[in-house]
C-alpha positions in Angstrom: 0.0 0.0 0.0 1.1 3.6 -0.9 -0.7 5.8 1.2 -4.8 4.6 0.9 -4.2 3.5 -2.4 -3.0 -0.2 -3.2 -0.3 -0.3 -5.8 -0.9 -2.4 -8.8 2.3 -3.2 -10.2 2.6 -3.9 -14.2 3.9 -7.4 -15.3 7.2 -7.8 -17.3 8.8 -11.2 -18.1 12.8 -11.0 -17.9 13.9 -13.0 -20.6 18.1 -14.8 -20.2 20.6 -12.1 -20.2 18.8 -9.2 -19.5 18.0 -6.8 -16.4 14.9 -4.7 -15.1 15.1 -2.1 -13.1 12.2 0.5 -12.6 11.1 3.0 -9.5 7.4 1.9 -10.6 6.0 -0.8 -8.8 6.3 -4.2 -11.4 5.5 -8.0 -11.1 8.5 -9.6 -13.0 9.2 -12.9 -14.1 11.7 -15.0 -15.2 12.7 -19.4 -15.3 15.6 -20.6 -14.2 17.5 -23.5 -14.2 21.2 -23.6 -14.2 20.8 -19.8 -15.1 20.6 -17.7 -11.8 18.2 -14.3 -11.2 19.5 -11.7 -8.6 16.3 -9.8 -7.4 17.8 -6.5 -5.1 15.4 -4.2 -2.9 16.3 -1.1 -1.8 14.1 -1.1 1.9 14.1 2.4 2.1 13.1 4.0 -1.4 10.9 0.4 -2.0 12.7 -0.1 -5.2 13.7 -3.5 -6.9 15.5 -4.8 -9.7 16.3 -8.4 -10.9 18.6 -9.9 -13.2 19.4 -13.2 -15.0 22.2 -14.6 -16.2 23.6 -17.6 -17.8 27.2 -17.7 -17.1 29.0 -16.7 -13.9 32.4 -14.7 -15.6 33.0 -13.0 -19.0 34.6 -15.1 -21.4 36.3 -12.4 -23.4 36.8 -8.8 -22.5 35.3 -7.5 -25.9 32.0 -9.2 -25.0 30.7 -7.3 -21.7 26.7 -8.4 -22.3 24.3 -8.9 -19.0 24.5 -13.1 -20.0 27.9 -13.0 -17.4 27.2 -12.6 -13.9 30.4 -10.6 -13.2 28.9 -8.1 -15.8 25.0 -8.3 -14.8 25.0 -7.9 -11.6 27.3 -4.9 -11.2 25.4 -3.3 -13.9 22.1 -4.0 -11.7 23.6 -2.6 -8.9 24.8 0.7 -10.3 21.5 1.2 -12.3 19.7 1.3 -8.4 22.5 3.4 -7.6 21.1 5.9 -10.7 18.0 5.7 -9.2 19.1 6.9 -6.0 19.5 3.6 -3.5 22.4 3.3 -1.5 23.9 -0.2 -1.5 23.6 -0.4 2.5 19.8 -0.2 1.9 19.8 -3.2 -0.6 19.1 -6.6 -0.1 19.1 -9.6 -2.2 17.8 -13.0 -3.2 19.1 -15.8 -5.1 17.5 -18.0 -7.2 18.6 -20.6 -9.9 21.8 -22.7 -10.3 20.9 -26.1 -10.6 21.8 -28.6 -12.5 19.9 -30.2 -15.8 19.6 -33.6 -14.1 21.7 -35.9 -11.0 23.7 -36.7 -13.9 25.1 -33.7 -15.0 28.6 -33.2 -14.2 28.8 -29.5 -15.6 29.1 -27.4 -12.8 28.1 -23.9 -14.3 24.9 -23.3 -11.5 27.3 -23.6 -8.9 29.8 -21.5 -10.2 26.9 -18.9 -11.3 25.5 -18.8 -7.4 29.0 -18.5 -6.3 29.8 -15.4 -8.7 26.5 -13.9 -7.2 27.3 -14.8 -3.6 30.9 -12.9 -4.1 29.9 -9.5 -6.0 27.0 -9.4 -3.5 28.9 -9.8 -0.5 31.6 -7.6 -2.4 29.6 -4.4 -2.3 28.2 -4.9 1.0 24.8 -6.3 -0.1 23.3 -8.9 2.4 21.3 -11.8 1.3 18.0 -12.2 3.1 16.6 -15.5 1.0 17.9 -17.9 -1.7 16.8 -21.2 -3.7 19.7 -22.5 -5.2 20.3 -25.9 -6.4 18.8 -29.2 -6.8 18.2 -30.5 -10.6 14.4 -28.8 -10.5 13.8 -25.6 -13.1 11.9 -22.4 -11.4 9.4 -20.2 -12.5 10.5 -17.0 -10.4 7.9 -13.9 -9.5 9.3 -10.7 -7.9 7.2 -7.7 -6.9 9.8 -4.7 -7.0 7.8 -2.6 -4.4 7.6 -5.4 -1.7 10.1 -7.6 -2.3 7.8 -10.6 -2.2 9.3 -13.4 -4.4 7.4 -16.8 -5.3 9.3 -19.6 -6.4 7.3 -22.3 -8.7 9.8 -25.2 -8.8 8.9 -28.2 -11.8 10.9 -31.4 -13.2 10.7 -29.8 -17.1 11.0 -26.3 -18.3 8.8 -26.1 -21.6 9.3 -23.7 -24.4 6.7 -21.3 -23.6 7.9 -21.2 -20.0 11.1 -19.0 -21.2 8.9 -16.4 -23.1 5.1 -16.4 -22.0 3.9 -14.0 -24.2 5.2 -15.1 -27.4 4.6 -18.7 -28.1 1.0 -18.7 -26.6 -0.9 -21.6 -27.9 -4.3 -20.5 -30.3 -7.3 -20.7 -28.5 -10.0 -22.8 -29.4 
């Protein structure tokens, strides 16, 4: 609630390799699986921002793109910055890094929750909640204004899970 009124927030679904960050209120969403999503929350402007990416450190210098967590979050960060937080008012969750299946030897969600754990703790950013791990996908929802996340955990992540709006099926 802002003042009497109730703030209705407008929905945006954060596709891999991208950021949002607005001073409106905003419902965003995003899946994960190996791929992690920083939400931050500044508690005293009520202000949040979320991220997703899908490899923990730039490959090549030349290539700086929010899909590297050592270039996405930073980025995040200073765009609340821009908008007036402080980074002793933020907070963070974690959510992502698994692994494909108990079989999967690649390592890249635990290096990606590490990167985020490090750059977090790096700029003085305390992590309040996190969901990291395990061989399940999630369907994340993060309200910007409250800092309410839900976390929808299934065994397959379908097509239209990455990008709602754009491969809805035809109704009938």
């Amino acid at each position: 609630m802002q003042g009497d009124k109730a703030v209705e927030p407008f929905r945006y679904h954060l596709l891999p390799g991208y950021i949002f960050a607005s001073p409106e209120p905003a419902l965003v969403s995003t899946v994960v699986g190996a791929c992690v999503a920083v939400c931050l929350w500044d508690r005293r402007l009520k202000i949040g921002a979320m991220n997703h990416f899908l490899h923990p450190k730039l490959a090549r210098r030349n290539e700086p793109t929010p899909r590297y967590g050592n270039v996405s979050l930073p980025a995040m960060i200073r765009l609340m910055v821009r908008q007036g937080c402080r980074r002793e008012d933020m907070e963070a969750q974690i959510f992502g890094g698994g692994r494909r299946s108990m079989h999967d030897v690649s390592d890249v969600g635990k290096r990606n929750v590490k990167m985020a754990r490090k750059i977090l703790k790096k700029n003085g950013i305390q992590i309040v909640s996190e969901d990291v791990g395990g061989i399940k996908g999630r369907r994340v929802l993060f309200h910007t204004f409250t800092s309410e996340a839900i976390v929808m955990k299934t065994d397959k992540i379908r097509r239209g899970d990455w990008a709602p709006y754009r491969y809805r099926l035809p109704q009938t």
